[in-house]
ROVOFI-592231 format. One record per residue (C-alpha): residue in three letters; chain; x, y, z. Coordinates in nm, 3 decimals. Example, Ala and Ser with C-alpha at 12.3 -4.5 7.8 and 13.67 -1.06 7.14 Angstrom:
2
+-----+---+---------+---------+---------+
:   r : c :      xx :      yy :      zz :
+-----+---+---------+---------+---------+
: ALA : A :   1.230 :  -0.450 :   0.780 :
: SER : A :   1.367 :  -0.106 :   0.714 :
+-----+---+---------+---------+---------+
END
This chain:
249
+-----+---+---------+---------+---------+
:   r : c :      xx :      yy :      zz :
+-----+---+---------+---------+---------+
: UNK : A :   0.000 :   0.000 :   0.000 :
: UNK : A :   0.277 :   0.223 :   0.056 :
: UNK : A :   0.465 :   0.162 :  -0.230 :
: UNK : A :   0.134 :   0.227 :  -0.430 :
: UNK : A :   0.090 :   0.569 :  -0.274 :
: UNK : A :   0.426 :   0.665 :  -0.303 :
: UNK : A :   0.462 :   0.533 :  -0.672 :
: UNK : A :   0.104 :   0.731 :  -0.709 :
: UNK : A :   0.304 :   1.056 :  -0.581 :
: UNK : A :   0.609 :   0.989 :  -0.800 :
: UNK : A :   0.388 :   0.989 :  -1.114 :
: UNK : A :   0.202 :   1.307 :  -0.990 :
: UNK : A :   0.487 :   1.500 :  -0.991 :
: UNK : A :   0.643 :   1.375 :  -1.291 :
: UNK : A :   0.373 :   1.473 :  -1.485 :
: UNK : A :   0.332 :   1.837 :  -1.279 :
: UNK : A :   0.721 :   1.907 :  -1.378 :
: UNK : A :   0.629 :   1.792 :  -1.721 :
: UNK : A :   0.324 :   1.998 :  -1.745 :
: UNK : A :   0.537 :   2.350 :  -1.597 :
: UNK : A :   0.828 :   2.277 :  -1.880 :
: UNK : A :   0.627 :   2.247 :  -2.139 :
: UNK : A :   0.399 :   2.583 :  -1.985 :
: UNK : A :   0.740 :   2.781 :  -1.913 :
: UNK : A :   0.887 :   2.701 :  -2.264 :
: UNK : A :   0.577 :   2.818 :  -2.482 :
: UNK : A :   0.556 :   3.114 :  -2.275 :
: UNK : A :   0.931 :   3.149 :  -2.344 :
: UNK : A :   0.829 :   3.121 :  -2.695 :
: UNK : A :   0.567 :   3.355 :  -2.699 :
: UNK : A :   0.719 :   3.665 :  -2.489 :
: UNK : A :   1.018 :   3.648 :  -2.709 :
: UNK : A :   0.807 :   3.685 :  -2.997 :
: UNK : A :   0.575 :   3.922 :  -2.867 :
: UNK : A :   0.896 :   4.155 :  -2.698 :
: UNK : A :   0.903 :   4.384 :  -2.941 :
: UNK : A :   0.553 :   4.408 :  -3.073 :
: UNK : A :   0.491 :   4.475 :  -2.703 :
: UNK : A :   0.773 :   4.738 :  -2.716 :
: UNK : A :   0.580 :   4.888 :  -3.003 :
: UNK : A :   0.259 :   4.906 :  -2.841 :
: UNK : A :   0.391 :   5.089 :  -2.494 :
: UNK : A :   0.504 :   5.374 :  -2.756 :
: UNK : A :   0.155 :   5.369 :  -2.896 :
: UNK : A :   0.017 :   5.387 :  -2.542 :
: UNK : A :   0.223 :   5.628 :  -2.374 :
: UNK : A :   0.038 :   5.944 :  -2.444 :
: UNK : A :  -0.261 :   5.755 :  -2.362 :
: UNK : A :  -0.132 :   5.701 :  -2.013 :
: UNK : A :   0.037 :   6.002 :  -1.920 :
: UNK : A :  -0.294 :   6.186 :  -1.996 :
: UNK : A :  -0.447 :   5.929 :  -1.750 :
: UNK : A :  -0.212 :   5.961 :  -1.479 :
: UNK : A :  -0.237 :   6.337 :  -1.509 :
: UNK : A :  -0.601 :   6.286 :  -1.487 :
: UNK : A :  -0.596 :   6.041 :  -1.206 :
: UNK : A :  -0.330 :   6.272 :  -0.990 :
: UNK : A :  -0.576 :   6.589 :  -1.036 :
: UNK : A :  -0.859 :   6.431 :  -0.906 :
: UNK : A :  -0.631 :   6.313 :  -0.617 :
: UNK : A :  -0.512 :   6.642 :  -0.538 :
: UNK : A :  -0.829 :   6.812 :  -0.580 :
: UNK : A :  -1.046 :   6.555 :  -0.374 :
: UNK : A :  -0.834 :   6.407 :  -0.129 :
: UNK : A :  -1.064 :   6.327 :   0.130 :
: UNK : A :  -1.043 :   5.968 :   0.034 :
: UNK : A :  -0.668 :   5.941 :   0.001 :
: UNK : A :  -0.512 :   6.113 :   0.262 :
: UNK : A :  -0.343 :   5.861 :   0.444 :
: UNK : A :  -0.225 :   5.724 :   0.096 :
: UNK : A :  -0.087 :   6.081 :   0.015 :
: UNK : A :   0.036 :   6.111 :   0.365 :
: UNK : A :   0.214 :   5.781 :   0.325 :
: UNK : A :   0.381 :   5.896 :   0.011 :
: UNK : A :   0.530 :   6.219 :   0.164 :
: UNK : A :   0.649 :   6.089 :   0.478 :
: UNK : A :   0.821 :   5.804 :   0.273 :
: UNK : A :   0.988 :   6.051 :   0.002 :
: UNK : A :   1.103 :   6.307 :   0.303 :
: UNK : A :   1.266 :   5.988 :   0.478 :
: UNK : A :   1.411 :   5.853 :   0.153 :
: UNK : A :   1.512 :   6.245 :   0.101 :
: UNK : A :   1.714 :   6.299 :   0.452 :
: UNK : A :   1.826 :   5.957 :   0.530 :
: UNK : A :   1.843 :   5.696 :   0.279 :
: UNK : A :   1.891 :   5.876 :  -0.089 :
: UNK : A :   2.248 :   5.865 :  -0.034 :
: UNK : A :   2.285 :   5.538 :   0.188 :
: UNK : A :   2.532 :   5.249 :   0.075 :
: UNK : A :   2.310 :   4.999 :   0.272 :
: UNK : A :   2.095 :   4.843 :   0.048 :
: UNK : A :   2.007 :   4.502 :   0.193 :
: UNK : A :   1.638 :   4.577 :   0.161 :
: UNK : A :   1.635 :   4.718 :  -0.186 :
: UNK : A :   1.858 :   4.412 :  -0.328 :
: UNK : A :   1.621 :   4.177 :  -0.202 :
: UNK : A :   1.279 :   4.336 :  -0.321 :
: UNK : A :   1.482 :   4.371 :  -0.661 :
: UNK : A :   1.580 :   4.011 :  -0.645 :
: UNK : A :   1.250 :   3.881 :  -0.533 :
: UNK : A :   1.066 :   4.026 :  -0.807 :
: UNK : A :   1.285 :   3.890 :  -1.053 :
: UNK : A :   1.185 :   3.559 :  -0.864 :
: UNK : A :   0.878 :   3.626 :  -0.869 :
: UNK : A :   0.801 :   3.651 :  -1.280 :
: UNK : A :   1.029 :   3.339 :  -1.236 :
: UNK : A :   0.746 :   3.183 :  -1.087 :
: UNK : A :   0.484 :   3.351 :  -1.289 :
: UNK : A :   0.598 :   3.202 :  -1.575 :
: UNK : A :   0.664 :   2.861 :  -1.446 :
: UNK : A :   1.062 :   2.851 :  -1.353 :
: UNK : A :   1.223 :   2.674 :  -1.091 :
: UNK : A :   1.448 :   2.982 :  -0.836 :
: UNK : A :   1.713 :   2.769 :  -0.711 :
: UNK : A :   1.811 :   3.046 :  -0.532 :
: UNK : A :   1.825 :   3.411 :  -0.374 :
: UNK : A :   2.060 :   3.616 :  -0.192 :
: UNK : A :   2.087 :   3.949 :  -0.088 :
: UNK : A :   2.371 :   4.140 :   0.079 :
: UNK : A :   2.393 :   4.468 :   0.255 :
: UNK : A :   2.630 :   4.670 :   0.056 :
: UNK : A :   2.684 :   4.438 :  -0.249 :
: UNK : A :   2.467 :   4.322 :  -0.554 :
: UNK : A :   2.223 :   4.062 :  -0.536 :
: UNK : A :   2.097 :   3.669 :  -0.753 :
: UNK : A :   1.854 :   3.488 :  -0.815 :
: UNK : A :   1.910 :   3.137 :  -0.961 :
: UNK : A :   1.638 :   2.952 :  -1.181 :
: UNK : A :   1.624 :   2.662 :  -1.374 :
: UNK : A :   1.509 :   2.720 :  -1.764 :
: UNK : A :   1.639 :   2.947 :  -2.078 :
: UNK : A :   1.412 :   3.228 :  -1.853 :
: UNK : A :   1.284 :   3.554 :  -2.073 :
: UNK : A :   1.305 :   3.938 :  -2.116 :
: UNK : A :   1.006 :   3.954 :  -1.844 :
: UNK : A :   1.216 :   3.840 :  -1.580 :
: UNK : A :   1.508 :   4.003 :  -1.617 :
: UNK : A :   1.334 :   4.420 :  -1.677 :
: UNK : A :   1.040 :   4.326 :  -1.425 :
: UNK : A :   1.239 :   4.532 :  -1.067 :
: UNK : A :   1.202 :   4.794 :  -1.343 :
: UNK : A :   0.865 :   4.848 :  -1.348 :
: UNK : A :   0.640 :   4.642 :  -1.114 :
: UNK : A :   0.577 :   4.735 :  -0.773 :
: UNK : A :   0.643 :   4.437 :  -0.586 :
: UNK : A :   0.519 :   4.524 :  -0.224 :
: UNK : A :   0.238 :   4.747 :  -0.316 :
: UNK : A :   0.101 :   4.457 :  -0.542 :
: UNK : A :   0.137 :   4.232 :  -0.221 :
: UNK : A :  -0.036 :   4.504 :   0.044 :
: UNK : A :  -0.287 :   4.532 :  -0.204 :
: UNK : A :  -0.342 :   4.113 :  -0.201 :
: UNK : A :  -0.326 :   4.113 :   0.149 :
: UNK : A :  -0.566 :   4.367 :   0.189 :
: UNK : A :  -0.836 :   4.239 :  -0.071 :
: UNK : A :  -0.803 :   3.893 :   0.108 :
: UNK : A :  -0.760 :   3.987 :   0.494 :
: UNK : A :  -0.907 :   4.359 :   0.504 :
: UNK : A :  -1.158 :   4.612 :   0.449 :
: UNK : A :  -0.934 :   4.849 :   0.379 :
: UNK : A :  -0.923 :   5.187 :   0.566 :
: UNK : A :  -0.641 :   5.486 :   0.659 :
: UNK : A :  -0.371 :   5.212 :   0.765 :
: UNK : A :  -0.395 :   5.007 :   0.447 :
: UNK : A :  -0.363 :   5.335 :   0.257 :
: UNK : A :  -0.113 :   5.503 :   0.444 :
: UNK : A :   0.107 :   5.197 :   0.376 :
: UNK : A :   0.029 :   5.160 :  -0.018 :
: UNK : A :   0.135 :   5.521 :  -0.027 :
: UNK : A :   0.437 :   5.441 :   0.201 :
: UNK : A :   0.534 :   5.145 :  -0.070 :
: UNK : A :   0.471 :   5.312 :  -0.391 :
: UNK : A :   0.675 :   5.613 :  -0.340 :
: UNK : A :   0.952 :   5.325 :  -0.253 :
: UNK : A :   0.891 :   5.191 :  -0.575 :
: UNK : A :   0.934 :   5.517 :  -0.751 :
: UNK : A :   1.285 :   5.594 :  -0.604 :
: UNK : A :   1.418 :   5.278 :  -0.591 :
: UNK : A :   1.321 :   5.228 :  -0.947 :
: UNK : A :   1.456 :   5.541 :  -1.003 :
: UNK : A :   1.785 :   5.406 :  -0.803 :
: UNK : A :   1.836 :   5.159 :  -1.014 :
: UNK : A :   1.770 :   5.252 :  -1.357 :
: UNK : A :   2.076 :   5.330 :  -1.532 :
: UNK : A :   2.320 :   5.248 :  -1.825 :
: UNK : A :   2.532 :   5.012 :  -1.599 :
: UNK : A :   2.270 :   4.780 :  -1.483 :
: UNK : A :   2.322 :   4.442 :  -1.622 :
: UNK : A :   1.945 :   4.371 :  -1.634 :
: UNK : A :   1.875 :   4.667 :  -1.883 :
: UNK : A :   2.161 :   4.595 :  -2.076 :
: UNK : A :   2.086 :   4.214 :  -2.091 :
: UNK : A :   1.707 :   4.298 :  -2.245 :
: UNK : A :   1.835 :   4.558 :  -2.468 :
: UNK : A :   1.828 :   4.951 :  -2.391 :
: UNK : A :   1.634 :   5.055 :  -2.717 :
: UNK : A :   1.364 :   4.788 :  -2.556 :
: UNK : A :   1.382 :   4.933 :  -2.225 :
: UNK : A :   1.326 :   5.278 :  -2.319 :
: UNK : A :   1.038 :   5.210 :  -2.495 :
: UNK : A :   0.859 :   4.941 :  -2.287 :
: UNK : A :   0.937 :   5.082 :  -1.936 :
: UNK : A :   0.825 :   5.468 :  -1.936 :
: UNK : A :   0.446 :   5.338 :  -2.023 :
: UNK : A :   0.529 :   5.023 :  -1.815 :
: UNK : A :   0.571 :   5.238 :  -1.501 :
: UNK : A :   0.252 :   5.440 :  -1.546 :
: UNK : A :   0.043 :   5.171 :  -1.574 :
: UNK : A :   0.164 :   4.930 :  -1.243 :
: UNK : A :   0.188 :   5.315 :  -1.040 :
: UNK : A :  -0.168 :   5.442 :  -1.197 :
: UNK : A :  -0.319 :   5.091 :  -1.110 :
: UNK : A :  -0.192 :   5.102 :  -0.762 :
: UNK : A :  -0.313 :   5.485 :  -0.755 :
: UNK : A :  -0.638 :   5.461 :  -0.913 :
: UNK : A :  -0.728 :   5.127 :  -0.696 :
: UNK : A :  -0.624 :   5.312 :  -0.351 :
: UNK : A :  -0.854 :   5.656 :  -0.514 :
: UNK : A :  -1.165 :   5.438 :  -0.591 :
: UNK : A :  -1.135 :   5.092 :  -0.587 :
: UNK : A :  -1.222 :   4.851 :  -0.912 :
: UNK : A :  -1.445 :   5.159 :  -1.110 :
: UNK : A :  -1.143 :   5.413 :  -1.087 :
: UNK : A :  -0.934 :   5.117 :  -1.209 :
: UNK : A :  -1.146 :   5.100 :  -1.494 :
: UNK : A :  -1.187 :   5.448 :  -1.538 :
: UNK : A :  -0.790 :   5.494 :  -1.567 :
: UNK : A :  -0.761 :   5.244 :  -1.785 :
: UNK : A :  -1.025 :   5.290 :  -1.996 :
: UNK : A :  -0.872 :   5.654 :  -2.059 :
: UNK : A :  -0.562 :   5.528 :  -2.186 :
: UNK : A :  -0.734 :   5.276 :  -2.445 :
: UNK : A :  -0.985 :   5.569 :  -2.550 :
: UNK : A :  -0.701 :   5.866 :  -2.570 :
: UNK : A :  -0.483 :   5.563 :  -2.753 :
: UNK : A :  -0.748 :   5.457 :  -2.999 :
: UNK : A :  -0.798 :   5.831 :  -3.072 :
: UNK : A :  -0.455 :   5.906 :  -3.123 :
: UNK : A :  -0.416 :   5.580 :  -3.373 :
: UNK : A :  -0.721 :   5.744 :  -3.568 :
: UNK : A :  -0.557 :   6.056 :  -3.586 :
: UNK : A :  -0.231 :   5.947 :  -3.737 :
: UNK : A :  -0.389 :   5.670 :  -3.972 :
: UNK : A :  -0.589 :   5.982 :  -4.122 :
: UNK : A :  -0.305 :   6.247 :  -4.180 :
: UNK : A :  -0.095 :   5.933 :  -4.295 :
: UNK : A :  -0.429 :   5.808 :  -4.538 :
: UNK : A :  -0.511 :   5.530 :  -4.411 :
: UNK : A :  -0.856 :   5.439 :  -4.291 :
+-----+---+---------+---------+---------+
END
């Protein structure tokens, strides 16, 4: 009987390793493919988004009563950052958030980490098995890691409320300086995808992950909508434009 079960477990996860390989290839496949057709389209929606987020931020400003703590969070993260840590050569923390993320579009598209270390004044790895893709490598570039887990935690454990805000605001503004941090001409990552690819994909990239977490924290799933359905009507408008001084359409 117990050879059974265990033979019954053996098989299960053979065909569960099978199964990811043959998941994380074909999406290997496909994103390398789809990289620059997706580079293309981030040009394409870039106005599109910026006239979002400048929408979204207004009606922030202007109406605050339901993001306060959020925009409270923000500030008293970016005056920190300002005074004490813009300068620091500690970066334990930011390594392994950078590291982690990488790990985690590992995961996402079905890689084995085999490893992940951060130190406190030196660089950072993250080991996985697979050929891996340019998702992996660019995503510390552009996705905000801990705001994306607050906001999980949240949706699953909370209602919400000045605390829950106060912290999204406290994690997005690290997102935007430590992405700022780390975006240069010597990082490996950007050079590895390609830095005609980055600039294009990762200026729209950035609005979208910061206006989600923004426009979910202003007005939960409707303003989410709302911001994004701005950028696909401002985009689609924009195509139309340039199709008809061009003559097409």
């Amino acid at each position: 009987m117990v050879e059974r079960h265990t033979g019954f477990i053996r098989n299960t996860w053979r065909f569960a390793a099978r199964t990811a390989r043959r998941l994380r290839n074909g999406l290997n496949f496909l994103l390398f493919h789809l990289k620059w057709p997706i580079a293309i389209i981030a040009v394409c929606a870039f106005p599109g988004a910026a006239a979002a987020m400048i929408s979204l931020i207004t009606r922030m400003v202007t109406s605050p009563a339901s993001v306060w703590a959020f925009l409270l969070g923000m500030i008293i993260y970016l005056a920190i950052w300002w005074r004490l840590v813009r300068h620091s050569r500690i970066t334990f923390l930011l390594v392994l958030e950078h590291e982690f993320t990488h790990a985690l579009f590992a995961w996402l598209t079905f890689h084995r980490v085999t490893g992940l270390k951060a130190t406190w004044r030196g660089g950072g790895q993250m080991e996985f098995m697979g050929a891996g893709n340019w998702l992996i490598t660019i995503s510390p570039y552009f996705f905000p890691t801990i705001s994306a887990l607050l906001l999980l935690g949240f949706w699953m454990f909370s209602d919400g409320g000045p605390v829950c805000n106060l912290a999204l605001g406290i994690s997005l503004a690290y997102h935007i300086t430590s992405t700022i941090r780390e975006t240069h001409s010597q990082q490996t990552d950007l050079q590895k995808v390609g830095y005609p690819f980055a600039l294009l994909f990762l200026p729209t990239a950035n609005l979208l992950m910061i206006g989600a977490v923004m426009s979910f924290t202003y007005g939960a799933g409707p303003a989410l909508v709302s911001f994004f359905t701005v950028i696909s009507e401002t985009t689609t408008d924009l195509i139309a434009v340039v199709a008809h001084k061009i003559g097409i359409g």
